[in-house]
Every structure is written in structure tokens, then in C-alpha cells.
PDB file with SEQRES, HELIX, SHEET and CRYST1 records, atoms N, CA, C and O in Angstrom:
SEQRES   1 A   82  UNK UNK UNK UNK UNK UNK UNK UNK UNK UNK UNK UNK UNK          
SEQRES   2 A   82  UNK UNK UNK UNK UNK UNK UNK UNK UNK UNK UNK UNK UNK          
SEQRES   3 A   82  UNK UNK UNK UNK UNK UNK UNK UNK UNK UNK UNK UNK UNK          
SEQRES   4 A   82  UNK UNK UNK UNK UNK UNK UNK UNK UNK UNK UNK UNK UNK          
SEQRES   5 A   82  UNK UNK UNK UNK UNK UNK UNK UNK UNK UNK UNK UNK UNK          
SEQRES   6 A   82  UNK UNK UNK UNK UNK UNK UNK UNK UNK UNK UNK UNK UNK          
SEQRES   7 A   82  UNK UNK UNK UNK                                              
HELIX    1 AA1 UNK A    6  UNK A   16  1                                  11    
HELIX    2 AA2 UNK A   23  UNK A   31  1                                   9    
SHEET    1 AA1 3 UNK A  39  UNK A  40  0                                        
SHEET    2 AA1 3 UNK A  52  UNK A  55 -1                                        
SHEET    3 AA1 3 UNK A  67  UNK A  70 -1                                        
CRYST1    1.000    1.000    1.000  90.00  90.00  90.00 P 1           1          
ATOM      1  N   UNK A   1       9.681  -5.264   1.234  1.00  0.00           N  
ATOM      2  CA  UNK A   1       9.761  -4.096   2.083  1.00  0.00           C  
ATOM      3  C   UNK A   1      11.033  -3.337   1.748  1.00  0.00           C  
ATOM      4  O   UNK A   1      12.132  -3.854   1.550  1.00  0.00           O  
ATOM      5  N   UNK A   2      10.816  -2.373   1.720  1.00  0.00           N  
ATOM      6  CA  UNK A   2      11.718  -1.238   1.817  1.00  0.00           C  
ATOM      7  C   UNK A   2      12.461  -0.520   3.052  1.00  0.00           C  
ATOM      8  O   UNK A   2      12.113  -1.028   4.118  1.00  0.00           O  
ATOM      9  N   UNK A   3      13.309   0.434   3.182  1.00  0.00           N  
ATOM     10  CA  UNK A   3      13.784   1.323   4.120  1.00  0.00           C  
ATOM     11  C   UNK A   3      12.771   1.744   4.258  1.00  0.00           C  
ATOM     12  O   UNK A   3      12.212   1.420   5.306  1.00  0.00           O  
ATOM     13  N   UNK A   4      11.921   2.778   3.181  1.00  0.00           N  
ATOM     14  CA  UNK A   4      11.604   4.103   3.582  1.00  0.00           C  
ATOM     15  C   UNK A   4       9.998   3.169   3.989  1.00  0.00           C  
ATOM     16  O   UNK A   4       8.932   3.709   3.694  1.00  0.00           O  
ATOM     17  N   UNK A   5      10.003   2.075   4.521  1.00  0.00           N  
ATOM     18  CA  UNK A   5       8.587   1.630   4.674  1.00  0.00           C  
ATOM     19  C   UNK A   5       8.579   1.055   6.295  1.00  0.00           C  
ATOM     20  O   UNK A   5       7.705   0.321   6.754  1.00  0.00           O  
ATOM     21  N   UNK A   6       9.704   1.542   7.001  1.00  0.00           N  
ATOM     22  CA  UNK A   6      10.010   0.885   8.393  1.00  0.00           C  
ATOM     23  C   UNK A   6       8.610   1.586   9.364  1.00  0.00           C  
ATOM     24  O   UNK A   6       7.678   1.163  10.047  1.00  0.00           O  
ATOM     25  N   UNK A   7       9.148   2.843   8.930  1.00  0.00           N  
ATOM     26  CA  UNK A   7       7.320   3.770   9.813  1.00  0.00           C  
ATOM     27  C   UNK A   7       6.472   3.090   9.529  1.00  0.00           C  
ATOM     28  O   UNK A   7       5.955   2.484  10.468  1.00  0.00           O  
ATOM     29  N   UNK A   8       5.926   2.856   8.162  1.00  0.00           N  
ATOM     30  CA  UNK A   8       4.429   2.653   8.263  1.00  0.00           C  
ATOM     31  C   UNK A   8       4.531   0.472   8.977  1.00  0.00           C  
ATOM     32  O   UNK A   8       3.715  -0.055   9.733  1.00  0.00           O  
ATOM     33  N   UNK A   9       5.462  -0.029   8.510  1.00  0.00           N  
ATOM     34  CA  UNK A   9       5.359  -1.197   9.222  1.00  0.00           C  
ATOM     35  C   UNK A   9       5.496  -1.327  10.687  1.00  0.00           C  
ATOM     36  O   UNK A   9       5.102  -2.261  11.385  1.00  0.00           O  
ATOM     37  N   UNK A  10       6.242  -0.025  11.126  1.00  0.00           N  
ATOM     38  CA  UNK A  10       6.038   0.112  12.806  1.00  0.00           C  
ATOM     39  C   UNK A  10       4.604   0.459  13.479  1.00  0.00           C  
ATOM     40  O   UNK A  10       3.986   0.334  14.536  1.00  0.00           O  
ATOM     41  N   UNK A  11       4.502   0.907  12.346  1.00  0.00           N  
ATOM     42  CA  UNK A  11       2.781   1.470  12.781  1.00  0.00           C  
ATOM     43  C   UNK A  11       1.756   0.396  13.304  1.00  0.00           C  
ATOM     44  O   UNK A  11       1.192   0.339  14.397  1.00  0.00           O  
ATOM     45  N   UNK A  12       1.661  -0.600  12.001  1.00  0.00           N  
ATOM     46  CA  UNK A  12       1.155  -2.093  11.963  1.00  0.00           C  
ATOM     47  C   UNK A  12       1.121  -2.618  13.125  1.00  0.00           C  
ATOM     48  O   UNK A  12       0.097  -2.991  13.698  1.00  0.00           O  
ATOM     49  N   UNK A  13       2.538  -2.696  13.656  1.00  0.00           N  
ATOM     50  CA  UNK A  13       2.833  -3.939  14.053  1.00  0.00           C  
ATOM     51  C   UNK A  13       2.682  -2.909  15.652  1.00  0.00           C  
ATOM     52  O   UNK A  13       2.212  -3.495  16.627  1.00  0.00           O  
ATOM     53  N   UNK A  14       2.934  -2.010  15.745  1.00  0.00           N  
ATOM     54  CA  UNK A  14       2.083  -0.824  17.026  1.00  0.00           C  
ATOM     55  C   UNK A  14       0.636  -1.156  17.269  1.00  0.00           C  
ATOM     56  O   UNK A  14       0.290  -1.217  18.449  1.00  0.00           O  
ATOM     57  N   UNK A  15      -0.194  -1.364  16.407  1.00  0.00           N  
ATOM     58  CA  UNK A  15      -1.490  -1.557  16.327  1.00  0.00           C  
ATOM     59  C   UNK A  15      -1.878  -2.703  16.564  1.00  0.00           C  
ATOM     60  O   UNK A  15      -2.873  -2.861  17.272  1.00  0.00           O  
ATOM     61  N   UNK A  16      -1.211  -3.751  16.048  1.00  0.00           N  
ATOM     62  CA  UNK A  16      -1.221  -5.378  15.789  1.00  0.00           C  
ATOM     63  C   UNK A  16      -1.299  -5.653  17.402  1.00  0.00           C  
ATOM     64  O   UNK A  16      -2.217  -6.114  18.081  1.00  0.00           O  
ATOM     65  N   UNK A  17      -0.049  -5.217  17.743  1.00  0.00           N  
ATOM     66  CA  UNK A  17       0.796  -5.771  19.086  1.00  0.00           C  
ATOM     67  C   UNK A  17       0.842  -4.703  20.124  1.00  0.00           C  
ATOM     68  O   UNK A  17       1.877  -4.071  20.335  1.00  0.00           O  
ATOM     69  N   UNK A  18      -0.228  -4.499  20.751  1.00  0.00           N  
ATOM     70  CA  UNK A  18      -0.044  -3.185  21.335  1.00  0.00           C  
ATOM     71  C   UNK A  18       0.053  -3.184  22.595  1.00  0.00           C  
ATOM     72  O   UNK A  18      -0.542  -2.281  23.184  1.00  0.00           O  
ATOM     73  N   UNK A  19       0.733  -4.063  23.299  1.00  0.00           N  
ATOM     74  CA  UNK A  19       1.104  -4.498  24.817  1.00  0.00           C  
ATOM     75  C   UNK A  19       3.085  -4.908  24.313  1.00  0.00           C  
ATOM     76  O   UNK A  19       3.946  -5.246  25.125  1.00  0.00           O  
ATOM     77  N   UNK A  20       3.213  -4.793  23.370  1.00  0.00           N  
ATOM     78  CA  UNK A  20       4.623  -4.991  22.832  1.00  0.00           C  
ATOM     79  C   UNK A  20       5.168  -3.508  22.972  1.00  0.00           C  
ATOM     80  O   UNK A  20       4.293  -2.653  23.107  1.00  0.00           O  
ATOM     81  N   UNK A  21       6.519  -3.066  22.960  1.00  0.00           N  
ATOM     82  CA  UNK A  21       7.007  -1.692  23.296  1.00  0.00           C  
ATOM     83  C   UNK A  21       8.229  -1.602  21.956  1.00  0.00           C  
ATOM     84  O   UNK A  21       8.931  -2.577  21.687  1.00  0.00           O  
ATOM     85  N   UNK A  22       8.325  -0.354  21.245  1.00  0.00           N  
ATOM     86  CA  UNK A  22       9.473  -0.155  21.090  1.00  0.00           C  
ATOM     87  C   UNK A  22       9.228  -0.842  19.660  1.00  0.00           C  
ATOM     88  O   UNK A  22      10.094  -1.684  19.419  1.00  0.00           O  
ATOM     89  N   UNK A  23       8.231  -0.687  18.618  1.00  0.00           N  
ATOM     90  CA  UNK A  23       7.660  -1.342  17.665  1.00  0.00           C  
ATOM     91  C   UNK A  23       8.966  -0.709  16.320  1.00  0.00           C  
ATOM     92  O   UNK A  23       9.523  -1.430  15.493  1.00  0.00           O  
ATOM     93  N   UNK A  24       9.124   0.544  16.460  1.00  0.00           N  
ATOM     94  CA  UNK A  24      10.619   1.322  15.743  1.00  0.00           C  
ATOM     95  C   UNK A  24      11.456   0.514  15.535  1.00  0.00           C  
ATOM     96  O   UNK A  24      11.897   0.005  14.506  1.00  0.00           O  
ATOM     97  N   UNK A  25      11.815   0.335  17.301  1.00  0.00           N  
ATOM     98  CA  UNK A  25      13.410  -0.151  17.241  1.00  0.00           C  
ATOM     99  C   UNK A  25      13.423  -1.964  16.582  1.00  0.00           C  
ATOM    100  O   UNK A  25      14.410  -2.472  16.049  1.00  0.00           O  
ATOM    101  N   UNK A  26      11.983  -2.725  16.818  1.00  0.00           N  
ATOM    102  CA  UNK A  26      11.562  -3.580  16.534  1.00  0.00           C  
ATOM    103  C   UNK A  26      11.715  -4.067  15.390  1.00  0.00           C  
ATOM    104  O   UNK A  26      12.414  -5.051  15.151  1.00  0.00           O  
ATOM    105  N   UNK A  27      11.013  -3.363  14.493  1.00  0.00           N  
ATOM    106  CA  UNK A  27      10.928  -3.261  13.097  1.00  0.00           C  
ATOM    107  C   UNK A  27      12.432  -3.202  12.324  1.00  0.00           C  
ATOM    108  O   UNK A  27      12.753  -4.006  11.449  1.00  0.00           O  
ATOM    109  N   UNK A  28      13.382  -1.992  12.853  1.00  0.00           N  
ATOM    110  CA  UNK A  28      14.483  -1.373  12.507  1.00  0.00           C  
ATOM    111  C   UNK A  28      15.473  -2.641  12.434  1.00  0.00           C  
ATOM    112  O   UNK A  28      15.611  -3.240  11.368  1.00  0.00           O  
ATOM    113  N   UNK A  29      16.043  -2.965  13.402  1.00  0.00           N  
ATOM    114  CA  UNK A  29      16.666  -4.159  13.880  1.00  0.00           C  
ATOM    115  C   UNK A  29      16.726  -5.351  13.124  1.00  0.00           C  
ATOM    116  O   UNK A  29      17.695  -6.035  12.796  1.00  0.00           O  
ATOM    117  N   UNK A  30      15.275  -5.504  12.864  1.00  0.00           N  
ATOM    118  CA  UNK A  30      15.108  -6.929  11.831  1.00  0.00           C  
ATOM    119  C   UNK A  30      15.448  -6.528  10.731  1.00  0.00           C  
ATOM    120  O   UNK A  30      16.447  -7.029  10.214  1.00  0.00           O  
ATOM    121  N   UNK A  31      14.770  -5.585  10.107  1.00  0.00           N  
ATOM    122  CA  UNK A  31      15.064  -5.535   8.585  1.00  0.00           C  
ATOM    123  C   UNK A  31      16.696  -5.192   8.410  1.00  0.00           C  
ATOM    124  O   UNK A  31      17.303  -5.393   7.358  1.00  0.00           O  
ATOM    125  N   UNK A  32      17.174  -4.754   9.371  1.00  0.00           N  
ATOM    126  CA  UNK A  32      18.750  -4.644   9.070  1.00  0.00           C  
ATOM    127  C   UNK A  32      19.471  -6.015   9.232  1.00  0.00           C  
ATOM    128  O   UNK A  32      20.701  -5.986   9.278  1.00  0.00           O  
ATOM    129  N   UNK A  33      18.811  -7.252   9.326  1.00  0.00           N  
ATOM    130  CA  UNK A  33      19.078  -8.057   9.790  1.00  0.00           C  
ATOM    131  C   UNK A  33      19.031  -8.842   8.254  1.00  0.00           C  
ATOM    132  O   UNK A  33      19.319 -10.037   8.325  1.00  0.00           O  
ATOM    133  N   UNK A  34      18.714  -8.340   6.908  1.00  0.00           N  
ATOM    134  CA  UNK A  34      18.404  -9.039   5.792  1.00  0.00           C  
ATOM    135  C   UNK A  34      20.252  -9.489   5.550  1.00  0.00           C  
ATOM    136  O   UNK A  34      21.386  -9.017   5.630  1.00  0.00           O  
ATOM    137  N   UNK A  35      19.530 -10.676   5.228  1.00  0.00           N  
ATOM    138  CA  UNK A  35      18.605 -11.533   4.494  1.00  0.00           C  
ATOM    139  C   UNK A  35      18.474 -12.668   5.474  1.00  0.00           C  
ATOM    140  O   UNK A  35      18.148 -13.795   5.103  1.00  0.00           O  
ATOM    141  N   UNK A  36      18.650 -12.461   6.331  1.00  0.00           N  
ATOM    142  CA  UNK A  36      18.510 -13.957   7.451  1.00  0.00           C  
ATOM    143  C   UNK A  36      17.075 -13.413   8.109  1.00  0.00           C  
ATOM    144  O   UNK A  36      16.463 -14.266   8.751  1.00  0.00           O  
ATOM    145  N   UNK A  37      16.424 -11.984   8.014  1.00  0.00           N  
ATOM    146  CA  UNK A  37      15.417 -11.683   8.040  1.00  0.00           C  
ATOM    147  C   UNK A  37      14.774 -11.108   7.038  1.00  0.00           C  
ATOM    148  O   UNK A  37      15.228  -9.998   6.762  1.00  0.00           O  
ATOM    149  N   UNK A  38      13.731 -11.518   6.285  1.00  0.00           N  
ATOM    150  CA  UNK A  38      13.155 -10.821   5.224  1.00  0.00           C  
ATOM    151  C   UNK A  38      11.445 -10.381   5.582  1.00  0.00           C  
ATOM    152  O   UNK A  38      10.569 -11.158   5.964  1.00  0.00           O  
ATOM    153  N   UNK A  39      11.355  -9.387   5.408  1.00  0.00           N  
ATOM    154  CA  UNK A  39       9.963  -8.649   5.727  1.00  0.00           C  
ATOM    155  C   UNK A  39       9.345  -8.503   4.292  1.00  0.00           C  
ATOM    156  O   UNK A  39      10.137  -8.296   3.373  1.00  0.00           O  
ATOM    157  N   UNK A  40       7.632  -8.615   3.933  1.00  0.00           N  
ATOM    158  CA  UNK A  40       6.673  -8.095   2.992  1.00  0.00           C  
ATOM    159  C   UNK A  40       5.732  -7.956   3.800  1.00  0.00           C  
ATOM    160  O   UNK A  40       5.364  -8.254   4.936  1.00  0.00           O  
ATOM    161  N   UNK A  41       5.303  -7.146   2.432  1.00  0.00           N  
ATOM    162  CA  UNK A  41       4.291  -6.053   3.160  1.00  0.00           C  
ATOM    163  C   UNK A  41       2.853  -6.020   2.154  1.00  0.00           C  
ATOM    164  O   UNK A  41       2.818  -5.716   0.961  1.00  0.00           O  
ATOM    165  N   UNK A  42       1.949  -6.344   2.845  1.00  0.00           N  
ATOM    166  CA  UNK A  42       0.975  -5.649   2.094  1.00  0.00           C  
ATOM    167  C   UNK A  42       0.265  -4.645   2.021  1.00  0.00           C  
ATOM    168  O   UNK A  42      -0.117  -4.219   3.111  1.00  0.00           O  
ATOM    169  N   UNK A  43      -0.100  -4.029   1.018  1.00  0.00           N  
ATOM    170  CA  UNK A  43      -0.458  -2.946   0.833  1.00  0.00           C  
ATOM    171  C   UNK A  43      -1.657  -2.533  -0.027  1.00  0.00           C  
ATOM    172  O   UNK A  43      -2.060  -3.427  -0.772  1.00  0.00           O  
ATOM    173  N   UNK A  44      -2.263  -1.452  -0.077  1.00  0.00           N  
ATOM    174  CA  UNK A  44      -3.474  -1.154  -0.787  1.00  0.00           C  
ATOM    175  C   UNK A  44      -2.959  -0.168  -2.299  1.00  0.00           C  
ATOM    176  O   UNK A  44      -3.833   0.221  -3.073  1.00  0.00           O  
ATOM    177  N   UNK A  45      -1.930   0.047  -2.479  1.00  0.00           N  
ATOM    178  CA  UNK A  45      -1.284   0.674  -3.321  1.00  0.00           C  
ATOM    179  C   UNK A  45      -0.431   2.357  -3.158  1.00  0.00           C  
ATOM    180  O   UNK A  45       0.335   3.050  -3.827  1.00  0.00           O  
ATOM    181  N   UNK A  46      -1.328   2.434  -1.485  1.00  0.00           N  
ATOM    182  CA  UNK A  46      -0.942   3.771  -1.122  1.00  0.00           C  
ATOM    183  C   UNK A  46      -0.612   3.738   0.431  1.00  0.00           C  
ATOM    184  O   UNK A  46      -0.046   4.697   0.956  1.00  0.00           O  
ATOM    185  N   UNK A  47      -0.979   2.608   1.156  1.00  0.00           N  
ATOM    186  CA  UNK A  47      -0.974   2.511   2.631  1.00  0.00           C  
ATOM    187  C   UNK A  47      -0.442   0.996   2.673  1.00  0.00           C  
ATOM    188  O   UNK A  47      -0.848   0.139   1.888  1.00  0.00           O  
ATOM    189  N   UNK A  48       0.369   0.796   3.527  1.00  0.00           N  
ATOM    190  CA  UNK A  48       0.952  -0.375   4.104  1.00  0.00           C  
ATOM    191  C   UNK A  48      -0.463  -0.842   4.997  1.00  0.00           C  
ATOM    192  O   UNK A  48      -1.151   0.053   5.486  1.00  0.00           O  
ATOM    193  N   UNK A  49      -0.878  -2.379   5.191  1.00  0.00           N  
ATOM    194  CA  UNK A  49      -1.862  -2.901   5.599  1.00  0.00           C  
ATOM    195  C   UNK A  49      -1.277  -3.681   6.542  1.00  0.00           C  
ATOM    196  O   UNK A  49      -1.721  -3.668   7.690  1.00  0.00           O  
ATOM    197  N   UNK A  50      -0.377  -4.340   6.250  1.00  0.00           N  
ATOM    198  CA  UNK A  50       0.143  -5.515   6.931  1.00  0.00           C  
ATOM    199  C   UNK A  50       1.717  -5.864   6.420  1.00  0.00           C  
ATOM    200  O   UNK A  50       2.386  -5.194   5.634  1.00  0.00           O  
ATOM    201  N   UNK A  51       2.023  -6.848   6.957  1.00  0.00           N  
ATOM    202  CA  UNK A  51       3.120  -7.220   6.944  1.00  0.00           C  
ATOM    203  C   UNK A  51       3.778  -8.340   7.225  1.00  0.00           C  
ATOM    204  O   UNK A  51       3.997  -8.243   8.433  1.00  0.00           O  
ATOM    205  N   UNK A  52       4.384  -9.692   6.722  1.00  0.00           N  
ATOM    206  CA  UNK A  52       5.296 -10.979   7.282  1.00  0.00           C  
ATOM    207  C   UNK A  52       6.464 -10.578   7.465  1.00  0.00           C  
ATOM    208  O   UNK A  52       6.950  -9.661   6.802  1.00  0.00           O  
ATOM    209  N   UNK A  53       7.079 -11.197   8.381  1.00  0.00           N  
ATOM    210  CA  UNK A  53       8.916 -11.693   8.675  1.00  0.00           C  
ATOM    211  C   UNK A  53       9.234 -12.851   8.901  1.00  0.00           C  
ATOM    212  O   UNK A  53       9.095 -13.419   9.984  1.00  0.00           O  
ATOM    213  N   UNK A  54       9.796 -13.424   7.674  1.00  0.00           N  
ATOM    214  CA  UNK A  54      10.037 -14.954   7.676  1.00  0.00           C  
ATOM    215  C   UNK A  54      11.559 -14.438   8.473  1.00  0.00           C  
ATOM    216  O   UNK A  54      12.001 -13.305   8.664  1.00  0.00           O  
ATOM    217  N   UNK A  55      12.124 -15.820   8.834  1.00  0.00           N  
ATOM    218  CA  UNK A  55      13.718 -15.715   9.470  1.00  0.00           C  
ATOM    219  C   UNK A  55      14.303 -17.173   8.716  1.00  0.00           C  
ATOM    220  O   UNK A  55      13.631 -18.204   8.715  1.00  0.00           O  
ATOM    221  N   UNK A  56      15.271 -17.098   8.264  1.00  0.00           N  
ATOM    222  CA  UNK A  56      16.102 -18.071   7.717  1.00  0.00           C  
ATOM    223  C   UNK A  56      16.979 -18.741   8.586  1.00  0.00           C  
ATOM    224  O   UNK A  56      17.954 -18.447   9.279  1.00  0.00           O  
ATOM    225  N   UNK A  57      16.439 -19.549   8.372  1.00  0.00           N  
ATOM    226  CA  UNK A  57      16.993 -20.634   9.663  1.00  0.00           C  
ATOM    227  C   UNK A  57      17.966 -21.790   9.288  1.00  0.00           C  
ATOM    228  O   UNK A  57      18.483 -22.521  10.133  1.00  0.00           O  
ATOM    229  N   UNK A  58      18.224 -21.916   7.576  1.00  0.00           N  
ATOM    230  CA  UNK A  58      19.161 -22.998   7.437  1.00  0.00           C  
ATOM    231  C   UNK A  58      20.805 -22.414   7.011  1.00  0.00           C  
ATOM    232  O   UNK A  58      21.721 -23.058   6.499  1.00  0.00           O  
ATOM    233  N   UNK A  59      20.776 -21.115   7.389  1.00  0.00           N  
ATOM    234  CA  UNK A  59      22.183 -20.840   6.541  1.00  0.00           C  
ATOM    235  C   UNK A  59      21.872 -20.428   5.371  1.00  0.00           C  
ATOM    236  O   UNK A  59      20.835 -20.711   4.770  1.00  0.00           O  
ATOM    237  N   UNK A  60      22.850 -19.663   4.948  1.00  0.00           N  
ATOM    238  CA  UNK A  60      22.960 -19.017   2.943  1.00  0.00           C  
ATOM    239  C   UNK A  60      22.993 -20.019   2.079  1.00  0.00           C  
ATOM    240  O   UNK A  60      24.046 -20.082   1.444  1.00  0.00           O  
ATOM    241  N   UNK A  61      21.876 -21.151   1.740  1.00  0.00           N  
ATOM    242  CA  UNK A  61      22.225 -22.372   1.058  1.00  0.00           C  
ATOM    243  C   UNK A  61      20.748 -22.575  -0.258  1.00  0.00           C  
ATOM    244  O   UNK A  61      19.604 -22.195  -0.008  1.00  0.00           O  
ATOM    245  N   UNK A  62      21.035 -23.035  -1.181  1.00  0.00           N  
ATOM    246  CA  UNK A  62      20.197 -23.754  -2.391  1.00  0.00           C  
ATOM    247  C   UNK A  62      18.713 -23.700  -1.537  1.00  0.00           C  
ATOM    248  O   UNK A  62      17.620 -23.181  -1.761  1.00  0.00           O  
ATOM    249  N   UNK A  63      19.326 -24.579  -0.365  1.00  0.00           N  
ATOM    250  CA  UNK A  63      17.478 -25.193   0.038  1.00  0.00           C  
ATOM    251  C   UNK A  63      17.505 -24.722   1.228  1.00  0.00           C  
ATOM    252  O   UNK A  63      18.207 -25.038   2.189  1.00  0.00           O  
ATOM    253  N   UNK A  64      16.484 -23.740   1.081  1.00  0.00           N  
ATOM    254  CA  UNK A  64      16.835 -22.533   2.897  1.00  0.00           C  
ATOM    255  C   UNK A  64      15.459 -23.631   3.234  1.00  0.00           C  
ATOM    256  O   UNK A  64      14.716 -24.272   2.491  1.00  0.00           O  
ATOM    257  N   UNK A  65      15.549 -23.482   4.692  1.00  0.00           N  
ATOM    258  CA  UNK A  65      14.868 -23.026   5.325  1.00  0.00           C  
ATOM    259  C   UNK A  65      13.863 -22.178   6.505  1.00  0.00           C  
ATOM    260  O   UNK A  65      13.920 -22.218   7.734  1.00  0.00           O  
ATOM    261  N   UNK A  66      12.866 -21.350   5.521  1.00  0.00           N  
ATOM    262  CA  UNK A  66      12.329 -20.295   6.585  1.00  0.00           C  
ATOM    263  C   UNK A  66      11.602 -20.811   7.390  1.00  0.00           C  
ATOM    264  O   UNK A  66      10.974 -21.866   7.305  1.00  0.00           O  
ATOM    265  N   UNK A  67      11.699 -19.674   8.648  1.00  0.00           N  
ATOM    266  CA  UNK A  67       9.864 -19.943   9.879  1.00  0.00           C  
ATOM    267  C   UNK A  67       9.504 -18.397  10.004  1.00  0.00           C  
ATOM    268  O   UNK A  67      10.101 -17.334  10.174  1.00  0.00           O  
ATOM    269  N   UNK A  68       8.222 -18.845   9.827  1.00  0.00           N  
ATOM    270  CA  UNK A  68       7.736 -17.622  10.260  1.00  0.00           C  
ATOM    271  C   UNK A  68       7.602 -17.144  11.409  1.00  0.00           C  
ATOM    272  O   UNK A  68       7.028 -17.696  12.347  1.00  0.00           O  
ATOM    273  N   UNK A  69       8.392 -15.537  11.413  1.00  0.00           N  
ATOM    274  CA  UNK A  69       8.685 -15.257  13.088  1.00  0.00           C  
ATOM    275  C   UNK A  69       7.526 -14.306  13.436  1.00  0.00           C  
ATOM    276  O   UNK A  69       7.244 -14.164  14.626  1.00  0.00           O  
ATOM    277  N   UNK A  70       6.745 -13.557  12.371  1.00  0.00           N  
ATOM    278  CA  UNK A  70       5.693 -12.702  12.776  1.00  0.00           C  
ATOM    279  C   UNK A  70       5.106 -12.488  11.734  1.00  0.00           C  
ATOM    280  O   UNK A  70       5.712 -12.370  10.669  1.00  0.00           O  
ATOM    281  N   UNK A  71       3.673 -12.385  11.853  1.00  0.00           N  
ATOM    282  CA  UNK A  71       2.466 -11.666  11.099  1.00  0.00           C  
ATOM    283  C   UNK A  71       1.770 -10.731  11.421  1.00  0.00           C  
ATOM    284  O   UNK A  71       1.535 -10.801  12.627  1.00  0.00           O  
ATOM    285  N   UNK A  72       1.156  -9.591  10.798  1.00  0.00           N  
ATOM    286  CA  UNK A  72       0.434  -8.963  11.538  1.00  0.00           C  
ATOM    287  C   UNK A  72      -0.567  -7.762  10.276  1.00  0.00           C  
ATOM    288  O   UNK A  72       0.066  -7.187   9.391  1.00  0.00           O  
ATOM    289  N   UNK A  73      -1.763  -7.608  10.386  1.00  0.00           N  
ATOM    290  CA  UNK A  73      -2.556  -7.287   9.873  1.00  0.00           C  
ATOM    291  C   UNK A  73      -3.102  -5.646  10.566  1.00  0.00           C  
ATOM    292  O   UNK A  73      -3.543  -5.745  11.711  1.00  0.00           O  
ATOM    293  N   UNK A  74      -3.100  -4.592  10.127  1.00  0.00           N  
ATOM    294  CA  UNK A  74      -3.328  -3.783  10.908  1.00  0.00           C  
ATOM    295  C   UNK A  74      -4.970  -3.877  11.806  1.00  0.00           C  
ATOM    296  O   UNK A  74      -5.625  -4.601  11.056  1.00  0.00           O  
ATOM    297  N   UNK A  75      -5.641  -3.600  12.682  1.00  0.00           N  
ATOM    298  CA  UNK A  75      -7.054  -4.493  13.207  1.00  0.00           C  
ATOM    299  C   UNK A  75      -7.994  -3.442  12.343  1.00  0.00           C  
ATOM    300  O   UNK A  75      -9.201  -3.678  12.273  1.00  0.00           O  
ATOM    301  N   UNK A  76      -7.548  -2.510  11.815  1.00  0.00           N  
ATOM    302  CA  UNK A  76      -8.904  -1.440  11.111  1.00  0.00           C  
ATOM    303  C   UNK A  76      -9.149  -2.259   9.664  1.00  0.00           C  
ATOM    304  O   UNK A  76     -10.067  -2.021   8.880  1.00  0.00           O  
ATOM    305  N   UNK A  77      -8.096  -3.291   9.497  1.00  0.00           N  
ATOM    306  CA  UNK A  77      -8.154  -3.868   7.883  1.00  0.00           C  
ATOM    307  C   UNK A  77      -9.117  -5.098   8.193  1.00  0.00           C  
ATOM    308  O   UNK A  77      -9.986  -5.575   7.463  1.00  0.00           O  
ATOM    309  N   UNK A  78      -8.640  -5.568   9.760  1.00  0.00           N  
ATOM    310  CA  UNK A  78      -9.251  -7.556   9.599  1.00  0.00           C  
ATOM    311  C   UNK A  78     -10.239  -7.368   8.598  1.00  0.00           C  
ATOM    312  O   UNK A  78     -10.528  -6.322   8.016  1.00  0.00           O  
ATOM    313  N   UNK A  79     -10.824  -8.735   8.439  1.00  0.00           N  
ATOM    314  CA  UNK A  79     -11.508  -9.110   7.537  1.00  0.00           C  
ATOM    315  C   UNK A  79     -11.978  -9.067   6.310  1.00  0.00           C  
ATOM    316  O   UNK A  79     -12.951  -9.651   5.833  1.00  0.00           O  
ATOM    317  N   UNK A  80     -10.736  -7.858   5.509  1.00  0.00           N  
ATOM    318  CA  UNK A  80     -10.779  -7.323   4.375  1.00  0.00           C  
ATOM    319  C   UNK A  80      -9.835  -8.527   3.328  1.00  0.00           C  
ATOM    320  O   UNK A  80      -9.622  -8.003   2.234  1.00  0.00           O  
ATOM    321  N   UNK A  81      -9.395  -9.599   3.392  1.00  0.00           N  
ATOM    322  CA  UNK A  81      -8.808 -10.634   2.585  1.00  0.00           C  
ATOM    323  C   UNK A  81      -7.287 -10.065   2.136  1.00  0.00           C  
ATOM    324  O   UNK A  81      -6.864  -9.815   1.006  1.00  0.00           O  
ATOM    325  N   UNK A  82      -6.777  -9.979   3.142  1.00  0.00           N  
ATOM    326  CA  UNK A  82      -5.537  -9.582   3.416  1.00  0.00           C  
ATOM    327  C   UNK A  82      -4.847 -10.695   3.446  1.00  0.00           C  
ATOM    328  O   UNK A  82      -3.639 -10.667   3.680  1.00  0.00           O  
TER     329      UNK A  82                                                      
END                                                                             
């Protein structure tokens, strides 16, 4: 993920999670949060589809370890093998 890809992953995760508020500031927050948060994204080559945020949970070290803190698939994609 990128900066200039925070909109369309707010979008997602707006759609994904849509009893959640504030999907911007959501999105914004974490990814400024790299590398103890890292976001990907999938995409169709022209539209963001979806998106992970692993969180690093062992410290800046050889043998991290991540958890996954969120997934989310936009719902117009499900079942497309995302």
C-alpha cells in the first residue's frame, strides 16, 4: 500500500465495516503507524478490491512476529477469489 491509496482503502474498509465510523481517520492512523503496521492491498490493476493489516507484535527483530489485525474484501467483489 501506498499514501496515495488511503481513499480507495477507506472506501473498502467503509463498505466492509459499515457500522464502524471514521474509516479515513482509521485507515490514516495505521498506515502512519509503518512498520509496526503494514497494510496490502489487492487490486484488479485499476481499483483497490481489498485489503490486509498485519501488526508487528515482536519488536524490530530477525524473527518478527505478525497478527493479523484486519481483513476486508470490498462485498461487490465476495466471491470473486480474492
Amino acid at each position: 500500500m501506498e499514501e496515495y491509496d488511503i481513499e480507495a482503502v477507506s472506501e473498502v474498509h467503509r463498505a466492509a465495516f459499515p457500522r464502524q465510523e471514521h474509516s479515513n481517520d482509521w485507515i490514516s492512523c495505521n498506515f502512519a503507524a509503518y512498520p509496526r503496521m503494514q497494510f496490502f492491498v489487492a487490486d484488479d490493476g485499476s481499483h483497490i478490491k481489498g485489503f490486509i493489516l498485519w501488526t508487528q507484535k515482536s519488536g524490530f527483530r530477525e524473527q518478527v512476529i505478525l497478527e493479523l489485525e484486519q481483513i476486508a474484501v470490498n462485498p461487490n467483489d465476495h466471491g470473486r477469489g480474492l
